[in-house]
VOTI-530903 format. One line per 4 residues: number of its first residue (from 1); their letters; for each residue x, y, z of C-alpha. Coordinates in steps of 0.5 Angstrom, whole numbers, padded with zeros to 4 digits. Last residue first. Example, Ala and Ser with C-alpha at 12.3 -4.5 7.8 and 13.67 -1.06 7.14 Angstrom:
BEGIN
2) SA) 0027:-0002:0014 | 0025:-0009:0016
END
This chain:
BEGIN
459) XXXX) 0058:-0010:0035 | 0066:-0009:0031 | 0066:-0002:0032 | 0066:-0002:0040
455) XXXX) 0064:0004:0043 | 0063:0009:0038 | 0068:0015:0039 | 0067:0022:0042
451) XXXX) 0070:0019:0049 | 0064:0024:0053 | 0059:0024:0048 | 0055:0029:0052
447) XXXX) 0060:0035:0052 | 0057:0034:0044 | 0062:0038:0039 | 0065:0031:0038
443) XXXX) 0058:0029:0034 | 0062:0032:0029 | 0067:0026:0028 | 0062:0022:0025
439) XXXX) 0060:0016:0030 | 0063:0010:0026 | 0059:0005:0020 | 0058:-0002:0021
435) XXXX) 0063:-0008:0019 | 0069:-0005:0017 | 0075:-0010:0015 | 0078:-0007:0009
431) XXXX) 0078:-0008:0002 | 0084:-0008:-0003 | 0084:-0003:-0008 | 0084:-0006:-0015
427) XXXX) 0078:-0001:-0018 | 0073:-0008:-0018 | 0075:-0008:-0011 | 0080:-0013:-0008
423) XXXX) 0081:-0018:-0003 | 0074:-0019:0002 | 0067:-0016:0001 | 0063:-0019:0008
419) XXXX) 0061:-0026:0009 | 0067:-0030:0010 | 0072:-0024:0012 | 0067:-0021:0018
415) XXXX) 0068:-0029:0021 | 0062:-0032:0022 | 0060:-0036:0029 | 0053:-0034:0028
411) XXXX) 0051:-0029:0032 | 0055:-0024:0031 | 0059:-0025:0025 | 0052:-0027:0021
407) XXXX) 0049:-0021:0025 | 0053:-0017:0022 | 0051:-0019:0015 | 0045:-0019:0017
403) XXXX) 0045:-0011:0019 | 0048:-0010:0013 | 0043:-0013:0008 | 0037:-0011:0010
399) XXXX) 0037:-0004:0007 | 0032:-0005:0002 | 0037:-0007:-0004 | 0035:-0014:-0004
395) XXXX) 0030:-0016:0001 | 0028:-0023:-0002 | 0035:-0024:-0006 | 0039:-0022:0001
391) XXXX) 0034:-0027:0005 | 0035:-0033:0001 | 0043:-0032:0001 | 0042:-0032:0009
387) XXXX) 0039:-0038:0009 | 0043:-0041:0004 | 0049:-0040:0008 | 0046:-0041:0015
383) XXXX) 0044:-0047:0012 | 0051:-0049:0009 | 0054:-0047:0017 | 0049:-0052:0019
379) XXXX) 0050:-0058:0015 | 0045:-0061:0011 | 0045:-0057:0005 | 0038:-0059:0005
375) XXXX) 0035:-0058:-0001 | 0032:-0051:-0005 | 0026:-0051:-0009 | 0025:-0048:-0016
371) XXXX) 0023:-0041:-0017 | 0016:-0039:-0019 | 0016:-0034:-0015 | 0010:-0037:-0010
367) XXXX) 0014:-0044:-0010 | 0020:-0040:-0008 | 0015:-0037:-0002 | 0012:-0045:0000
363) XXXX) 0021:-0046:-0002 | 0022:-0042:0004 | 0018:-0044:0009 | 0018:-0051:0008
359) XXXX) 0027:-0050:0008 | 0026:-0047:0015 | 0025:-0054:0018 | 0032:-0057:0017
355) XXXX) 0034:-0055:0023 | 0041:-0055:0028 | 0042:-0049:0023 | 0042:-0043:0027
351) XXXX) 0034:-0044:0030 | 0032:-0044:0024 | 0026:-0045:0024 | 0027:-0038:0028
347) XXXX) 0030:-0036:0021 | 0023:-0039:0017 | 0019:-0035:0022 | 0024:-0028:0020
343) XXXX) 0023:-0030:0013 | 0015:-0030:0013 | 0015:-0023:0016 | 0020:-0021:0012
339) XXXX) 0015:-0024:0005 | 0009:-0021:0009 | 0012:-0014:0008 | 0016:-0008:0011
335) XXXX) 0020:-0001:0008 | 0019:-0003:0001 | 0022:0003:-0003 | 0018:0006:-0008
331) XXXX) 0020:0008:-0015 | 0018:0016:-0016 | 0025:0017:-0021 | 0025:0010:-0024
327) XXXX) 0029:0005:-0025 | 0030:0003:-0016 | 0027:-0004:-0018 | 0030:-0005:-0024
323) XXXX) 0038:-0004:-0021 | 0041:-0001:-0026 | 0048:-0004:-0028 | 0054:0000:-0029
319) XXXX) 0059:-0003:-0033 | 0066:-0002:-0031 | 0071:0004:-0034 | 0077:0002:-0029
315) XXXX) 0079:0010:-0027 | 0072:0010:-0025 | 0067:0014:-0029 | 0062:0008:-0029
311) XXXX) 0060:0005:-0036 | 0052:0006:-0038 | 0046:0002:-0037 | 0047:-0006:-0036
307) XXXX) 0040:-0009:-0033 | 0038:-0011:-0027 | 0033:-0016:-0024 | 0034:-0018:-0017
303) XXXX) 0028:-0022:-0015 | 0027:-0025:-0022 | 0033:-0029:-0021 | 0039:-0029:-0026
299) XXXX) 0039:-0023:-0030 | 0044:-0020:-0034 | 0040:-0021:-0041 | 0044:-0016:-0044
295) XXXX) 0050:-0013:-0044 | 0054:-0017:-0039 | 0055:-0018:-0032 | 0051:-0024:-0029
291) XXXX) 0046:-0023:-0024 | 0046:-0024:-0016 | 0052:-0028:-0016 | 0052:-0027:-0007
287) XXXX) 0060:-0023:-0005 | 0064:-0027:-0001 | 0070:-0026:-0006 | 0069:-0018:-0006
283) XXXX) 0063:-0018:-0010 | 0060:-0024:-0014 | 0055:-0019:-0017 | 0054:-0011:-0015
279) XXXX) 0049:-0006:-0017 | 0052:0000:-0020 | 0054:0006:-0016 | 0057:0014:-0020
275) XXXX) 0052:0012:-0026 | 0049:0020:-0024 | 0042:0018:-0027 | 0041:0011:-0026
271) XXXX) 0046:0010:-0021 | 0046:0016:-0016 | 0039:0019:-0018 | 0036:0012:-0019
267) XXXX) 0038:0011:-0011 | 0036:0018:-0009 | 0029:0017:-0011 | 0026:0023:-0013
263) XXXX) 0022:0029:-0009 | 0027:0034:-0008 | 0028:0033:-0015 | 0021:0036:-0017
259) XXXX) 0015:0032:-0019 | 0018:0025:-0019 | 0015:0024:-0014 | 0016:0018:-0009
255) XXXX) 0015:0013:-0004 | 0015:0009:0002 | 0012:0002:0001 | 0009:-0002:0006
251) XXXX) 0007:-0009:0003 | 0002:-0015:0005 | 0002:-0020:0002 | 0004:-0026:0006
247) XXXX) -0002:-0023:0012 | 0002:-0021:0019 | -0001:-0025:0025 | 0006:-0029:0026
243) XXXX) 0010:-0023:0025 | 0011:-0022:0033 | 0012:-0029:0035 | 0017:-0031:0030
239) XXXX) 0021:-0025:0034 | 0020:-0027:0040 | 0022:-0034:0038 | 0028:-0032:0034
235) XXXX) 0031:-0027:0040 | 0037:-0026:0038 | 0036:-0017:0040 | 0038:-0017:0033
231) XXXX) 0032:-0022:0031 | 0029:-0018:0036 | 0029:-0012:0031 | 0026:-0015:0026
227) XXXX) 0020:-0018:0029 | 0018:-0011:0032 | 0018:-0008:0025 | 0014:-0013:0022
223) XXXX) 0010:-0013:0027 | 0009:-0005:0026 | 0008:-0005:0019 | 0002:-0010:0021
219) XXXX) 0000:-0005:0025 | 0000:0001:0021 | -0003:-0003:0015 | -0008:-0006:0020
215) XXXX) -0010:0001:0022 | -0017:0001:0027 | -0015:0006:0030 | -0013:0004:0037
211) XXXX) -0010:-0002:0034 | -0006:0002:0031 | -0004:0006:0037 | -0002:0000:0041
207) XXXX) 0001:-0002:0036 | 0005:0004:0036 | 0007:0003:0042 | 0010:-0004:0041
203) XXXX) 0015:-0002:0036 | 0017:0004:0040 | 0019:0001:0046 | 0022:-0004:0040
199) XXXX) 0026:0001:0037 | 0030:0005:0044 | 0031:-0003:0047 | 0035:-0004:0039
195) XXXX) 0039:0003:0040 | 0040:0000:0047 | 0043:-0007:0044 | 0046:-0003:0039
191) XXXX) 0050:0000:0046 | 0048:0009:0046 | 0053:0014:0046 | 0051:0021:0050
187) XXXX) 0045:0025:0049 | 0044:0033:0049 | 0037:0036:0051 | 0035:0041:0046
183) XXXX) 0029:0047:0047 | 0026:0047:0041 | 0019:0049:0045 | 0016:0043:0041
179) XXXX) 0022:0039:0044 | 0030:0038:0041 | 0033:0031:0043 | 0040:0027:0043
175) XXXX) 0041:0021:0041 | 0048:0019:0041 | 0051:0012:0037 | 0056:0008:0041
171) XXXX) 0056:0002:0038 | 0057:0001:0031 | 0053:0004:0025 | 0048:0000:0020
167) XXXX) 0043:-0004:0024 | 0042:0000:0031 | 0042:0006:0026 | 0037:0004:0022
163) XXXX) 0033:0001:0028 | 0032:0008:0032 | 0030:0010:0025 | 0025:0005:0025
159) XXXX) 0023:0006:0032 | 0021:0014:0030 | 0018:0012:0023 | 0013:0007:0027
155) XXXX) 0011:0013:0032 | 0010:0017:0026 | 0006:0011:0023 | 0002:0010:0029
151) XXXX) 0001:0017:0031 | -0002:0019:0023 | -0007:0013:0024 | -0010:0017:0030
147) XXXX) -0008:0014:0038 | -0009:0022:0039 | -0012:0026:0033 | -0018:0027:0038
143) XXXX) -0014:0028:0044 | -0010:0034:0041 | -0003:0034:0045 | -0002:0027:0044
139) XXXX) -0002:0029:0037 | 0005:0034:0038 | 0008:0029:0041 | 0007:0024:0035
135) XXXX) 0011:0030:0030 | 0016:0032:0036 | 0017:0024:0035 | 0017:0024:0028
131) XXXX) 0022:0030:0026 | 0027:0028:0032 | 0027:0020:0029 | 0027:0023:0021
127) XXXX) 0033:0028:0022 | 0037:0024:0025 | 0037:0019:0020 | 0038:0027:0015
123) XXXX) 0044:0027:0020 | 0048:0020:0020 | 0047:0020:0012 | 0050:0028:0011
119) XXXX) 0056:0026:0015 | 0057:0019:0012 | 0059:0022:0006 | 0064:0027:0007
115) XXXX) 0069:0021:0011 | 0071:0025:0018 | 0069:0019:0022 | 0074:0014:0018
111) XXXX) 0070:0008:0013 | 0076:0003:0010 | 0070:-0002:0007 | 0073:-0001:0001
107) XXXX) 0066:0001:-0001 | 0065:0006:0003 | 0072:0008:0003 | 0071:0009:-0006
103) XXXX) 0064:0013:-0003 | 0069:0019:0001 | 0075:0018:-0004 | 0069:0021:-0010
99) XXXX) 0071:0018:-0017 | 0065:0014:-0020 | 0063:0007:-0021 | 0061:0005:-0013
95) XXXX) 0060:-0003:-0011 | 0052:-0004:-0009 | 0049:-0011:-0007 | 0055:-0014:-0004
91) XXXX) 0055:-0010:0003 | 0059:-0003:0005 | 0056:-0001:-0002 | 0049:-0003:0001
87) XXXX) 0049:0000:0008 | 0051:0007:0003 | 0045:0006:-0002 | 0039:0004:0004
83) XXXX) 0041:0010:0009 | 0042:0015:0003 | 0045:0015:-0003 | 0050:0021:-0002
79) XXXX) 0049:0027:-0007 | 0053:0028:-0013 | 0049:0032:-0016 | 0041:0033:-0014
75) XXXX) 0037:0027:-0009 | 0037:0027:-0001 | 0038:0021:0001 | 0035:0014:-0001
71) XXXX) 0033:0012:0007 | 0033:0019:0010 | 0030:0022:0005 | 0023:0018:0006
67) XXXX) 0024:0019:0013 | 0024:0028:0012 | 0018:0027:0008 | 0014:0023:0012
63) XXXX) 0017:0027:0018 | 0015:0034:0014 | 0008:0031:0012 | 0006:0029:0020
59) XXXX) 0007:0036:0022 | 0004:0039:0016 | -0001:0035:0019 | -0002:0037:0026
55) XXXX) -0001:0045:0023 | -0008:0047:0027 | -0007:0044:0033 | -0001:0050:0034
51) XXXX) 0004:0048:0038 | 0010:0048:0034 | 0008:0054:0030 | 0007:0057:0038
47) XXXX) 0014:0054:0039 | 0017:0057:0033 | 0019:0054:0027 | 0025:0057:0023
43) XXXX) 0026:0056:0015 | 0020:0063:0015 | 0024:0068:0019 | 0021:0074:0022
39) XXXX) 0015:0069:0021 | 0007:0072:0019 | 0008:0070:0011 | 0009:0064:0014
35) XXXX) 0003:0063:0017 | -0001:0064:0012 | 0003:0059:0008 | 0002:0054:0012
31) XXXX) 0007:0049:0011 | 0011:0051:0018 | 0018:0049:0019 | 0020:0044:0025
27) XXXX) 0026:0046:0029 | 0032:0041:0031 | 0039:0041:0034 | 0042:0035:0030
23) XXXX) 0048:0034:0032 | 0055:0037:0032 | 0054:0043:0037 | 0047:0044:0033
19) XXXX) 0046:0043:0025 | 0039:0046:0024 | 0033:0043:0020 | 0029:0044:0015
15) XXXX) 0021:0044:0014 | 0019:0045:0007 | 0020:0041:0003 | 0015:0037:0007
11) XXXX) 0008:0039:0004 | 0011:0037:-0003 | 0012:0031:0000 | 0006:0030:0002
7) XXXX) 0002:0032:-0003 | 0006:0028:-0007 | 0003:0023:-0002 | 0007:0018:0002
3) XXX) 0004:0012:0003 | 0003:0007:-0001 | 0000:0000:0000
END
């Protein structure tokens, strides 16, 4: 189902936020025009603006807006790929055909705190937490817009940000706050796991919303939400739990426009349009054959289809390969769907390779595709294998890859060079040993990020 509106997004494009003592110290801009023309300084929200009942939805607009950038990025020239593009050039769904060294060190996996590019991601993720939640508290105020379809999925944008960042950066990440009164309070580093523990509080209360107004789409966004972040937390059984009741075709997607460029999808800006990243096969030793390179008939498995566009502007002048579901400037991103819902109780099937019960799950959703069904590779650390696999070709280029990746190293006993891009680039440099993304060096302003580094760059 869709659900950002190009009534929304246009609404959106005006809100705006300020950078503050290295993080993100936030105002909320007004959409009502009437009212703008009224502010000494149109960008800069005041609390009465803030408060006022009658901007709920303009409210509700800019944090759609604001998460549907934080997930592709904000388009235009040269702009960074968003949370999806980067955690995917750092993974092998993505490998970065242009020249600039802050992208090349992505996808080297050599990431510094002072890289360009990890800076504008890390603050627009920001950007859409603070947004939703200063825009859900601002529904509490109003009983009868409380507990409203709208407060749901604010609340569920909220948790997926917390997640976002639990699943692509290391341990440590601050999170500071800005109120209604614009009134900032300044936050230390965090753990994954707290990050997870932020996420699923969250996830929980917006069900609660949804089943208060009657929204199944909200709810079922919800679930799957949950489900996913306790399979970060290990919990398989909680997790299974929680998705059980969500229907196998259900989807939620974030879209676009492709009325104006704010409005695009960042992804088609940065590989269809700017051909500075390609869809990645066989990458890095590690890397799942996604496709097959060549100039026509590329694609292998109908669930990542790709075709070869143009030669990338990198000194080895590769193909560049479009990813089909990202081939238009308003394509949408899946941000949750019954087809997750089903791989995170085939993980808790599972149970880290000791069981072969997984394989019903996956081959009813092959069956579905009309793929061919998977046999047991009998021992668990090929089933892991095969089951991650499955889960890289269902969710490709949706932001999952990463945080299975890592949880691959974590949880179940890989090392970070059997699973992630290993030995040398397409360019000819050789990879490192990044697993996730560092704290940018500008959160050092922040007296409350006391060591100004993460915690542990490997969690």
């Amino acid at each position: 189902m869709k659900h950002l509106t190009t009534e929304a997004v246009r609404a959106g494009r005006a809100r705006v936020a300020r950078l503050g003592l290295g993080i993100l110290a936030l105002s909320l801009a007004a959409c009502n025009t009437d009212k703008l023309v009224n502010l000494t300084n149109p960008d800069i929200v005041t609390g009465d603006v803030a408060r006022n009942t009658a901007n709920l939805n303009e409210l509700r607009n800019g944090a759609e807006y604001e998460f549907a950038r934080a997930l592709t990025g904000p388009p235009g020239n040269n702009g960074t790929p968003g949370i999806i593009g980067i955690s995917g050039l750092l993974t092998d769904e993505l490998w970065y055909s242009s020249t600039f060294t802050g992208m090349q060190d992505i996808d080297r996996r050599t990431i510094t705190t002072d890289n360009t590019n990890l800076l504008p991601v890390y603050q627009y993720l920001h950007r859409a937490r603070v947004l939703s939640e200063q825009a859900a508290a601002a529904f509490d105020a109003v009983p009868e817009r409380k507990n409203t379809e709208d407060q749901a999925m604010l609340t569920n944008y909220a948790a997926y940000s917390y997640l976002f960042f639990a699943e692509t950066f290391c341990s440590g990440v601050p999170f500071s706050t800005t109120d209604l009164n614009g009134q900032l309070t300044l936050g230390p580093g965090i753990t994954t796991s707290a990050m997870l523990d932020s996420a699923i509080n969250r996830f929980n209360l917006a069900m609660t919303r949804a089943t208060a107004a009657g929204s199944e789409d909200q709810l079922n966004l919800a679930r799957v939400g949950l489900g996913r972040a306790l399979l970060a937390k290990g919990d398989y059984a909680g997790a299974a739990a929680a998705v059980a009741s969500v229907p196998t075709g259900f989807e939620y997607d974030v879209e676009y426009s492709p009325n104006t460029s704010g409005q695009y999808n960042g992804i088609y800006q940065n590989i269809t349009s700017e051909h500075r990243s390609s869809a990645a096969t066989n990458e890095g030793v590690n890397g799942l054959p996604f496709f097959k390179r060549g100039p026509t008939n590329n694609t292998i498995d109908p669930r990542v289809e790709v075709d070869s566009i143009a030669v990338g502007t990198n000194a080895t002048k590769s193909p560049v390969y479009e990813p089909i579901k990202y081939s238009e400037l308003d394509s949408p991103v899946v941000l949750a769907s019954g087809v997750e819902a089903r791989l995170i109780e085939a993980e808790a099937a599972l149970n880290k390779g000791t069981s072969n019960a997984y394989l019903v799950t996956l081959n009813s959703l092959r069956a579905d595709a009309g793929l061919t069904p998977l046999l047991d590779p009998i021992t668990p650390a090929a089933r892991n294998r095969q089951f991650f696999s499955e889960r890289a070709f269902w969710l490709y280029l949706t932001g999952h890859r990463l945080g299975d990746l890592r949880r691959m190293v974590r949880d179940y006993g890989f090392a970070q060079d059997q699973v992630f891009p290993t030995g040398q680039t397409i360019g000819g440099a050789s990879f490192g040993s990044d697993v996730n993304f560092p704290v940018p060096f500008q959160e050092q302003n922040n007296p409350e990020f006391a060591n100004g580094s993460c915690i542990d760059r490997n969690a």
